[in-house]
N, CA, C, O and CB atoms as a CASP TS submission, in Angstrom:
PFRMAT TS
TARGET T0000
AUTHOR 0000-0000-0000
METHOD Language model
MODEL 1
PARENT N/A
ATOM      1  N   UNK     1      15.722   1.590 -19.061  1.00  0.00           N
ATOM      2  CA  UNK     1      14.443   2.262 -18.991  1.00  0.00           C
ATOM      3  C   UNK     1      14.024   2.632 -20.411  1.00  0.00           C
ATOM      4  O   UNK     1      14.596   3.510 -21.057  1.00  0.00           O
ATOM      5  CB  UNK     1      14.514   3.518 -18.073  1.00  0.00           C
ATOM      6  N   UNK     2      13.057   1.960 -20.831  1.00  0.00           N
ATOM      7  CA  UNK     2      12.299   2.641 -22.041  1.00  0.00           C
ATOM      8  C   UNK     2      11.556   3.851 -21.923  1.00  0.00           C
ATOM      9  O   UNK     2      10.954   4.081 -20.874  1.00  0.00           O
ATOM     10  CB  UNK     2      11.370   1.797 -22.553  1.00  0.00           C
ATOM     11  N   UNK     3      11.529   4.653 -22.879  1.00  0.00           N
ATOM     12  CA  UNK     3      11.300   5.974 -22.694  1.00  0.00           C
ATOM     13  C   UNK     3       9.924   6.258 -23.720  1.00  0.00           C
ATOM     14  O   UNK     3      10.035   5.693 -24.808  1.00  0.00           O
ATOM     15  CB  UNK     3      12.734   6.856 -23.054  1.00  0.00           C
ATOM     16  N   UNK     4       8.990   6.837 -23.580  1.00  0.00           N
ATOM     17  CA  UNK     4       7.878   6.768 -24.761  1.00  0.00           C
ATOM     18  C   UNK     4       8.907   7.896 -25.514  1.00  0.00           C
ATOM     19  O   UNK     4       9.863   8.466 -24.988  1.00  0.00           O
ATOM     20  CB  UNK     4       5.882   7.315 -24.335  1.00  0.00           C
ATOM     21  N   UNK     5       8.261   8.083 -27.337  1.00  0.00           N
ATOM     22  CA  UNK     5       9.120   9.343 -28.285  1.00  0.00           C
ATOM     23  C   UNK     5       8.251  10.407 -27.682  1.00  0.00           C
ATOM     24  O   UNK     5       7.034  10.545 -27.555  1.00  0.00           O
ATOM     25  CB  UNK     5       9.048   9.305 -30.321  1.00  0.00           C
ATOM     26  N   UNK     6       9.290  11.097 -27.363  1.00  0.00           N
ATOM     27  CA  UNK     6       8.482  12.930 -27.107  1.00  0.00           C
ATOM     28  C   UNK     6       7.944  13.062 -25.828  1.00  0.00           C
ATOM     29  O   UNK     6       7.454  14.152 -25.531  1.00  0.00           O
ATOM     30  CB  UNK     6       6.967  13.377 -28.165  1.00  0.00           C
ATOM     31  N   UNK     7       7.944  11.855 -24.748  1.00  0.00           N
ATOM     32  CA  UNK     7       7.868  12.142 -23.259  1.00  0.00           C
ATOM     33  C   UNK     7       9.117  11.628 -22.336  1.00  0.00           C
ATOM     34  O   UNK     7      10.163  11.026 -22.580  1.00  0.00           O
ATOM     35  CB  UNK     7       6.549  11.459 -22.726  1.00  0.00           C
ATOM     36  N   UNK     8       8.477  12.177 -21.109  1.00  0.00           N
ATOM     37  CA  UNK     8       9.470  11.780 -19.874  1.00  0.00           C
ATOM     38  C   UNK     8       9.270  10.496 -19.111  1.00  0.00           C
ATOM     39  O   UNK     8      10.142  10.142 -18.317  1.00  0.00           O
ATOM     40  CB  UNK     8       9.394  12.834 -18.797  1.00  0.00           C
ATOM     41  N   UNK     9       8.258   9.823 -19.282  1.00  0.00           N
ATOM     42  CA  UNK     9       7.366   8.523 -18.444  1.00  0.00           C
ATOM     43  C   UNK     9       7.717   7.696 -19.247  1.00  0.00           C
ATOM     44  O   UNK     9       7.490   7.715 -20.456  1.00  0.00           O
ATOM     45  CB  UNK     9       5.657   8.478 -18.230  1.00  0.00           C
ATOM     46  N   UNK    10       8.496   6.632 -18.441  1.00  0.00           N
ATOM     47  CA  UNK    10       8.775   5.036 -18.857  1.00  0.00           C
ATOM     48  C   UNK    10       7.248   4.127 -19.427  1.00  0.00           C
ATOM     49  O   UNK    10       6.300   4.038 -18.646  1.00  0.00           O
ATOM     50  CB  UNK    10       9.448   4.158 -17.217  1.00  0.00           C
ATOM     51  N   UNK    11       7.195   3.710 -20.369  1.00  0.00           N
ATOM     52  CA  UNK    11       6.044   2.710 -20.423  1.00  0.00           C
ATOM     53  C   UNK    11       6.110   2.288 -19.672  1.00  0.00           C
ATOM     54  O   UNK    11       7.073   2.444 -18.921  1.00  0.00           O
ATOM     55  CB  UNK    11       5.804   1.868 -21.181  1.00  0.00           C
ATOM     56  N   UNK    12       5.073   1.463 -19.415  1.00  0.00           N
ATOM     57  CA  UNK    12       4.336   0.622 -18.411  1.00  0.00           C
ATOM     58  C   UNK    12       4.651   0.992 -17.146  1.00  0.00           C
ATOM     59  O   UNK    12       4.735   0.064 -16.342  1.00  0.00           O
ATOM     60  CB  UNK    12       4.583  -0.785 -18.521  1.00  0.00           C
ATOM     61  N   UNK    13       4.924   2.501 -16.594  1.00  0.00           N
ATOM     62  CA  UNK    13       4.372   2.313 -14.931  1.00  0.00           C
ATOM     63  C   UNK    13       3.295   3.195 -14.914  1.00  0.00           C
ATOM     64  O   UNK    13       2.775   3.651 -15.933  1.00  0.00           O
ATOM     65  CB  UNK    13       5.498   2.768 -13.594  1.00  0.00           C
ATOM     66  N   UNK    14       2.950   3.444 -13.766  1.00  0.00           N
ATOM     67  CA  UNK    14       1.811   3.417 -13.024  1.00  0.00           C
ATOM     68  C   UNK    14       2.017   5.225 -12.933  1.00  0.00           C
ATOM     69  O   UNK    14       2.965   5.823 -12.424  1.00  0.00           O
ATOM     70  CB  UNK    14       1.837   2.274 -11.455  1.00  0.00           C
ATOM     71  N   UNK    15       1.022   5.705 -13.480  1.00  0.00           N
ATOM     72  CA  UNK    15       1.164   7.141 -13.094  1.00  0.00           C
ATOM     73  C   UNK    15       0.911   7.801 -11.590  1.00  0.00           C
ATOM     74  O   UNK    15       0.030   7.526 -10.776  1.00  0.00           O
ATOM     75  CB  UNK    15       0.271   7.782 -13.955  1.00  0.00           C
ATOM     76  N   UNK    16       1.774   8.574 -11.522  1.00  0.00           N
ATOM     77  CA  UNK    16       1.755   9.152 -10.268  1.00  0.00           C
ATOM     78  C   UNK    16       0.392   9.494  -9.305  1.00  0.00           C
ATOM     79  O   UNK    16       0.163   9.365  -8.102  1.00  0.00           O
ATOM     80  CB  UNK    16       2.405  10.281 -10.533  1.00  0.00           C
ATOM     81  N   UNK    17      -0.019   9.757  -9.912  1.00  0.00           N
ATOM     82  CA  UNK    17      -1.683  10.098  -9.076  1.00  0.00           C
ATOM     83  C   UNK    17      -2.041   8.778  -8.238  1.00  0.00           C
ATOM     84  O   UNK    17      -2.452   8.683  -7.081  1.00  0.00           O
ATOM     85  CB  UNK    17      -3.244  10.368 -10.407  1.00  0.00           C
ATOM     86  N   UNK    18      -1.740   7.738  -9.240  1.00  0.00           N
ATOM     87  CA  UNK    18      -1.784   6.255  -8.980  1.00  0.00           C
ATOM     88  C   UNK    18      -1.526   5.521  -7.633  1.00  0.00           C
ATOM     89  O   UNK    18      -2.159   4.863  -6.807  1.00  0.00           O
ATOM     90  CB  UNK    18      -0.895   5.735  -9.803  1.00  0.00           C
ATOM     91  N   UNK    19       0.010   6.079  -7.890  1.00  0.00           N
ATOM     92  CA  UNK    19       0.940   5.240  -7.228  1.00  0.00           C
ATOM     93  C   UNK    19       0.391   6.121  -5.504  1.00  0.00           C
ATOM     94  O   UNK    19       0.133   5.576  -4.431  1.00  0.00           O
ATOM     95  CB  UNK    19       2.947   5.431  -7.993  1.00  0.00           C
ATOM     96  N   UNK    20       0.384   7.048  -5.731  1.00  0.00           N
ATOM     97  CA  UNK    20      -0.153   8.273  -4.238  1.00  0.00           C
ATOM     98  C   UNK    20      -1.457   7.682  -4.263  1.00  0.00           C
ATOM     99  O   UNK    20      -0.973   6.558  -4.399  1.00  0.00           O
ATOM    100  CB  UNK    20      -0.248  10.431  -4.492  1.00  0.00           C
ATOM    101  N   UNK    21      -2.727   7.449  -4.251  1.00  0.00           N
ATOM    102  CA  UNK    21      -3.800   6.754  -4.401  1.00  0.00           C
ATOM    103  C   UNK    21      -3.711   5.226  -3.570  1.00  0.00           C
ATOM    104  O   UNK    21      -4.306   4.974  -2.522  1.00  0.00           O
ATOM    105  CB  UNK    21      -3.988   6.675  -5.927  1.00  0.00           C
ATOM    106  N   UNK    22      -2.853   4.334  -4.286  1.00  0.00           N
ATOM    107  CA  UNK    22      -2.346   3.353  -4.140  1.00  0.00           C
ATOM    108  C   UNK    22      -1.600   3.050  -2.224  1.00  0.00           C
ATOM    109  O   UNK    22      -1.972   2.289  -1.330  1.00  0.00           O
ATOM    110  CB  UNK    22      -1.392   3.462  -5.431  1.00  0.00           C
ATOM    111  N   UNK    23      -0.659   3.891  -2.287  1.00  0.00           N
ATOM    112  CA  UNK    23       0.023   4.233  -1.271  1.00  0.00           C
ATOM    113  C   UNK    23      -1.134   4.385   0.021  1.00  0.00           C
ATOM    114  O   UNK    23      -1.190   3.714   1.052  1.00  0.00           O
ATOM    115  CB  UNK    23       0.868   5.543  -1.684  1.00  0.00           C
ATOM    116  N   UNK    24      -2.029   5.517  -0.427  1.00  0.00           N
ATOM    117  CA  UNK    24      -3.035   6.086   1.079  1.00  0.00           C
ATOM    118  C   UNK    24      -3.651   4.847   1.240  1.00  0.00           C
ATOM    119  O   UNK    24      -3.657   4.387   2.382  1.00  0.00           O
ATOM    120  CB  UNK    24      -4.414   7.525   0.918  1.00  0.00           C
ATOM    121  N   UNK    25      -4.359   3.976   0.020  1.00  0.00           N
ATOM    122  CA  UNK    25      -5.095   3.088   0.641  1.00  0.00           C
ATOM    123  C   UNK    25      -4.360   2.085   1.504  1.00  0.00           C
ATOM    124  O   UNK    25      -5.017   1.529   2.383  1.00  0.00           O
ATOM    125  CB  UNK    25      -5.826   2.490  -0.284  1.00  0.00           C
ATOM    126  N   UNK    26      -3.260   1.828   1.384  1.00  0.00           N
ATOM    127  CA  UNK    26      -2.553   0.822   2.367  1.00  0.00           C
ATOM    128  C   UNK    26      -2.367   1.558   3.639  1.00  0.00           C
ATOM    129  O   UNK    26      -2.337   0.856   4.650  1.00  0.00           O
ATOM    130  CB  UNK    26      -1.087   0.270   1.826  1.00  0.00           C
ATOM    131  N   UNK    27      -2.203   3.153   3.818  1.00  0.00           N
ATOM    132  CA  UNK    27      -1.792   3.624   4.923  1.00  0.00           C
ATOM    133  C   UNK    27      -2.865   3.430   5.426  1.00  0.00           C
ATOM    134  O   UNK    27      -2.960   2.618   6.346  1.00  0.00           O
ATOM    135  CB  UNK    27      -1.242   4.808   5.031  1.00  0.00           C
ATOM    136  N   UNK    28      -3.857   4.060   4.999  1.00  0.00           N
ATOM    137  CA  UNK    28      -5.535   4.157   5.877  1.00  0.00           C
ATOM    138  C   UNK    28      -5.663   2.156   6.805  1.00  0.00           C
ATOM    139  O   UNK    28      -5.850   1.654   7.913  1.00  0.00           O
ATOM    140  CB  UNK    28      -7.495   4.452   3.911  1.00  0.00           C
ATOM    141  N   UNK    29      -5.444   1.815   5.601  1.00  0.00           N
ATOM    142  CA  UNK    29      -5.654   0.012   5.728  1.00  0.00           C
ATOM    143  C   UNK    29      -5.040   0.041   7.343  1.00  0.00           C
ATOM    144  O   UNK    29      -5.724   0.108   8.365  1.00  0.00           O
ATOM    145  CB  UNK    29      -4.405  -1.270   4.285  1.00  0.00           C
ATOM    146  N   UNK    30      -3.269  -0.045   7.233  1.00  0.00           N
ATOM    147  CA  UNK    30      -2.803  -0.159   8.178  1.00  0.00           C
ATOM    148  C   UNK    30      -2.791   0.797   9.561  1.00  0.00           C
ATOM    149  O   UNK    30      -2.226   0.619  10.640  1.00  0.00           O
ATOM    150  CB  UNK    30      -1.926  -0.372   7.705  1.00  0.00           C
ATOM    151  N   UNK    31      -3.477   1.664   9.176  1.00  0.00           N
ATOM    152  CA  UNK    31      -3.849   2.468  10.727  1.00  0.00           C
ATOM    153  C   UNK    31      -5.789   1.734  11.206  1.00  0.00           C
ATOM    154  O   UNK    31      -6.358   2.009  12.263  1.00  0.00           O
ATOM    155  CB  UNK    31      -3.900   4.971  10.279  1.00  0.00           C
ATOM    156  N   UNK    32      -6.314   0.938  10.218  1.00  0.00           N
ATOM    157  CA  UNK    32      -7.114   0.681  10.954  1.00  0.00           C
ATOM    158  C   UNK    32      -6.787  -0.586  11.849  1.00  0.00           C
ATOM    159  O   UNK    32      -7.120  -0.894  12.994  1.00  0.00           O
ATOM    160  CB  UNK    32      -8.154   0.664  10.249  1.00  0.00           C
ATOM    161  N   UNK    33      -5.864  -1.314  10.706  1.00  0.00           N
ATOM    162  CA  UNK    33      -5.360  -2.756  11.732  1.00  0.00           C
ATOM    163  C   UNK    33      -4.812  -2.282  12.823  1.00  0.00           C
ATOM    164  O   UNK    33      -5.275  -2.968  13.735  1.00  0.00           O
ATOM    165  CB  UNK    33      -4.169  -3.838  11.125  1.00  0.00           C
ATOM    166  N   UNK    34      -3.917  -1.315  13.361  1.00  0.00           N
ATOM    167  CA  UNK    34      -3.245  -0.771  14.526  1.00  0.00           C
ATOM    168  C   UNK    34      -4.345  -0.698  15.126  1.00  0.00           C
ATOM    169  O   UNK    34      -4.424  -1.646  15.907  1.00  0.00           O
ATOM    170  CB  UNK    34      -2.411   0.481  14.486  1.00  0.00           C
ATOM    171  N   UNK    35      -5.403   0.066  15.165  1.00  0.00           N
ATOM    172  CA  UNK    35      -6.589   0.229  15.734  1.00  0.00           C
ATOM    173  C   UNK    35      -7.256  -0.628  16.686  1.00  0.00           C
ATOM    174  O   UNK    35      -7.620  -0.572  17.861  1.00  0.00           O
ATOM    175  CB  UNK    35      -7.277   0.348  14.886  1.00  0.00           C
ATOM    176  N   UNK    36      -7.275  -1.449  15.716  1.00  0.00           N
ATOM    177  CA  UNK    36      -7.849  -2.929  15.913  1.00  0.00           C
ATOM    178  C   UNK    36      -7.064  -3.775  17.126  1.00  0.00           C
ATOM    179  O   UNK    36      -7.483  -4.361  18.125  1.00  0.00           O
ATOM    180  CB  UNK    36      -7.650  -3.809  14.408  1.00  0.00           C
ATOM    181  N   UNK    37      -5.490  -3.523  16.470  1.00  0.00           N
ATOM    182  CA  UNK    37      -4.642  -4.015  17.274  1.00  0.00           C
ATOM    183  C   UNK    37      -4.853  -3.426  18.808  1.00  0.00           C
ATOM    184  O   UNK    37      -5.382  -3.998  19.760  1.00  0.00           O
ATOM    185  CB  UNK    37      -3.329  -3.757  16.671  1.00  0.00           C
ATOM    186  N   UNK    38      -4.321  -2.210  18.751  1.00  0.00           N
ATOM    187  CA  UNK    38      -4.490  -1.235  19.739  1.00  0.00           C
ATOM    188  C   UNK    38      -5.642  -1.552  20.856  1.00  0.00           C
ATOM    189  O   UNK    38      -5.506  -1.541  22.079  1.00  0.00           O
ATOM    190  CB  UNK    38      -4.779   0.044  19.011  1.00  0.00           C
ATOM    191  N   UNK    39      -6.903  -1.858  20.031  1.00  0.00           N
ATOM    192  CA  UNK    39      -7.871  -1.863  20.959  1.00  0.00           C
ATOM    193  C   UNK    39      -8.251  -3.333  21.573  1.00  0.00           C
ATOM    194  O   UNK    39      -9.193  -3.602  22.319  1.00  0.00           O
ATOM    195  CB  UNK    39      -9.008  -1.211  20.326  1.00  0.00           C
ATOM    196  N   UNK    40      -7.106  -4.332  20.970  1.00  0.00           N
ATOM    197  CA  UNK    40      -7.076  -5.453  21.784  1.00  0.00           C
ATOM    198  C   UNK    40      -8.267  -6.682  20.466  1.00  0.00           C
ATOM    199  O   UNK    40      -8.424  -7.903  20.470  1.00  0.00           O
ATOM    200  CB  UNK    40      -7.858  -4.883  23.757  1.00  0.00           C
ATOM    201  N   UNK    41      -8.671  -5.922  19.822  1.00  0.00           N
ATOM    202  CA  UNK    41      -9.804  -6.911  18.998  1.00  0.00           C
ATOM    203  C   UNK    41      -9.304  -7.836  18.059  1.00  0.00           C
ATOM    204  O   UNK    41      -9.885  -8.873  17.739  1.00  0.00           O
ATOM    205  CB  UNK    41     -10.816  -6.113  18.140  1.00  0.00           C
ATOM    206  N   UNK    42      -7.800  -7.298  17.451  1.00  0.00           N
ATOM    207  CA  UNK    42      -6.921  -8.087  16.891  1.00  0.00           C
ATOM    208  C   UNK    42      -5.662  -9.058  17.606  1.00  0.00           C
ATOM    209  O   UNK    42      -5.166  -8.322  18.459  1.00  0.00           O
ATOM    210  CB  UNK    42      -6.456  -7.233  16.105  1.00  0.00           C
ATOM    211  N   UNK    43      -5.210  -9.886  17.617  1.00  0.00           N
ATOM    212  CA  UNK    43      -4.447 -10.529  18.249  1.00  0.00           C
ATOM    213  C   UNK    43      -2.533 -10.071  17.781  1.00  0.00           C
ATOM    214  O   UNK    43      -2.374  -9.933  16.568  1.00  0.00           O
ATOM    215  CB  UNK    43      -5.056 -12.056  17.940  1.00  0.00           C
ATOM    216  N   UNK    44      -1.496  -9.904  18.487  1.00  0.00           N
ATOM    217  CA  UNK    44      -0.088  -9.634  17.790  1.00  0.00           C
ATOM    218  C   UNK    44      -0.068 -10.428  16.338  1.00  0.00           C
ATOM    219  O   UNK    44       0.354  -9.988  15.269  1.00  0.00           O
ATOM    220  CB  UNK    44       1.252 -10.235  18.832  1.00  0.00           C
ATOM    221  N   UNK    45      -0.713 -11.872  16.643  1.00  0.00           N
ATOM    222  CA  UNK    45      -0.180 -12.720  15.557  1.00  0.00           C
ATOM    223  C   UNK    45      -1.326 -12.379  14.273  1.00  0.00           C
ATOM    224  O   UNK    45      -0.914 -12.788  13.187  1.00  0.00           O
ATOM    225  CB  UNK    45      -0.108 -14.510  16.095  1.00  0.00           C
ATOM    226  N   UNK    46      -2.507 -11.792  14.229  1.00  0.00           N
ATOM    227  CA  UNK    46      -3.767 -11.527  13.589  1.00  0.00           C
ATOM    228  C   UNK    46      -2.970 -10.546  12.903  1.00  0.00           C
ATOM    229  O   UNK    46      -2.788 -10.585  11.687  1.00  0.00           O
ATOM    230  CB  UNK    46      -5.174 -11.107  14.439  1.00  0.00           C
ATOM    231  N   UNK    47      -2.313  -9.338  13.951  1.00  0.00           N
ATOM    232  CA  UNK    47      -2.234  -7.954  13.770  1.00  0.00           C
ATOM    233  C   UNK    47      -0.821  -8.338  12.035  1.00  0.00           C
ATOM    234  O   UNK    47      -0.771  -7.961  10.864  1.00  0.00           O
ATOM    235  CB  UNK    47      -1.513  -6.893  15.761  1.00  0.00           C
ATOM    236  N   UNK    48      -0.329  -8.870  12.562  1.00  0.00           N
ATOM    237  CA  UNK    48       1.622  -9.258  11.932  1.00  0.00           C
ATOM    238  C   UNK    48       0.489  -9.770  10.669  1.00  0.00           C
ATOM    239  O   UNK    48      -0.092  -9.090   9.823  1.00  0.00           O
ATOM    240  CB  UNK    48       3.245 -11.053  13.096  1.00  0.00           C
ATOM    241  N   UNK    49       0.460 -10.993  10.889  1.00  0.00           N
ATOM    242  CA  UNK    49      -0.177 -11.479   9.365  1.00  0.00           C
ATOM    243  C   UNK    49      -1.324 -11.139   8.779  1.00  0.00           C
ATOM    244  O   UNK    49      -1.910 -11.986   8.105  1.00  0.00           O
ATOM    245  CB  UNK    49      -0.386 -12.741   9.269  1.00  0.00           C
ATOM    246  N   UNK    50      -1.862  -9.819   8.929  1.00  0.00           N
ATOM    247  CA  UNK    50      -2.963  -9.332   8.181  1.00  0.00           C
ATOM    248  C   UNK    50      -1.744  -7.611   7.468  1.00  0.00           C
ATOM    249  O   UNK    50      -1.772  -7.166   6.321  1.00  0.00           O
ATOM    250  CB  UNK    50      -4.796  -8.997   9.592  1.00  0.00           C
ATOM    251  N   UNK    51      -1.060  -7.197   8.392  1.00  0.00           N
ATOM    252  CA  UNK    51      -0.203  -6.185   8.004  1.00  0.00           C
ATOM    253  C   UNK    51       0.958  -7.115   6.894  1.00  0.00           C
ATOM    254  O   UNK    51       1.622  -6.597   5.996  1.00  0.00           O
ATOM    255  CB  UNK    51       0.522  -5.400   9.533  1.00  0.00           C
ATOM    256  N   UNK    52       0.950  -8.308   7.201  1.00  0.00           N
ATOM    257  CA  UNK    52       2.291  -9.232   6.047  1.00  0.00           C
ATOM    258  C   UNK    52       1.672  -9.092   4.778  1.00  0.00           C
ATOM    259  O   UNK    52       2.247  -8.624   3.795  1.00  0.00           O
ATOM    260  CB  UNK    52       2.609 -11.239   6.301  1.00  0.00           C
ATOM    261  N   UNK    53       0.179  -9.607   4.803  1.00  0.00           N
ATOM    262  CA  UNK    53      -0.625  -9.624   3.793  1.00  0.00           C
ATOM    263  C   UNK    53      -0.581  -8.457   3.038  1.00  0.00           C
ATOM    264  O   UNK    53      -0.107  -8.481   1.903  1.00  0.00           O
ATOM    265  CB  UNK    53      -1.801  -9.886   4.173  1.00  0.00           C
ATOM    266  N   UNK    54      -0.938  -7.628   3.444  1.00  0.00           N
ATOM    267  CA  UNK    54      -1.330  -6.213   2.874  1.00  0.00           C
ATOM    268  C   UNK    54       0.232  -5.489   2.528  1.00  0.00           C
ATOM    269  O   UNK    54       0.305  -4.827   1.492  1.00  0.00           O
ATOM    270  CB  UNK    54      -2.351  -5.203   4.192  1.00  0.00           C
ATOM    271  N   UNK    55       1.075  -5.581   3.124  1.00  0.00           N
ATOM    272  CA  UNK    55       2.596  -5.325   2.295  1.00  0.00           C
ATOM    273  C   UNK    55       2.660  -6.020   1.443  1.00  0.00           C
ATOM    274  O   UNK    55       2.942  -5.432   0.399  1.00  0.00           O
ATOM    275  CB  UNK    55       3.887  -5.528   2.909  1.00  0.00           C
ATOM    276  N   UNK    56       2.505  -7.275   1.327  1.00  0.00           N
ATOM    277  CA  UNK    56       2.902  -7.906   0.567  1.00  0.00           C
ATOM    278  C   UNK    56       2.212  -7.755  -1.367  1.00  0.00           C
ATOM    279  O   UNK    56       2.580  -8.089  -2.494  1.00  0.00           O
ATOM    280  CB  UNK    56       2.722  -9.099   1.400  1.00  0.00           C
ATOM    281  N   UNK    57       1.059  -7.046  -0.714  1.00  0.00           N
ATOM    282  CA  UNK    57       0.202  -7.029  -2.236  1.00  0.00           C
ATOM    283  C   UNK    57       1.308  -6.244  -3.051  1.00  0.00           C
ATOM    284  O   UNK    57       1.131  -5.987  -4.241  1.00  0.00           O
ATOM    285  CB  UNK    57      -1.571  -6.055  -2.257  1.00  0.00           C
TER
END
């Protein structure tokens, strides 16, 4: 782990605000596909490979 001089944060990641930011938008994402799922408008196999997709980013 590289360390910047005189801080605690590794270069190059992603600051925290970020990464929490980052995180909700996939949760929100995946409770609307459930939704979707849920309400029959998405298919199991729609539901799986649109949730594969979106983990996968």
């Amino acid at each position: 782990m590289v360390m910047m001089q005189g801080g605690s944060e590794p270069e190059g990641d992603v600051p925290p605000e970020q990464e929490v930011a980052d995180n909700s938008d996939y949760l929100d994402e995946l409770e609307k596909l459930a939704e979707l799922h849920d309400k029959g408008i998405l298919t199991d196999e729609e539901f799986q490979a649109k949730k594969k997709q979106l983990l996968g980013q």
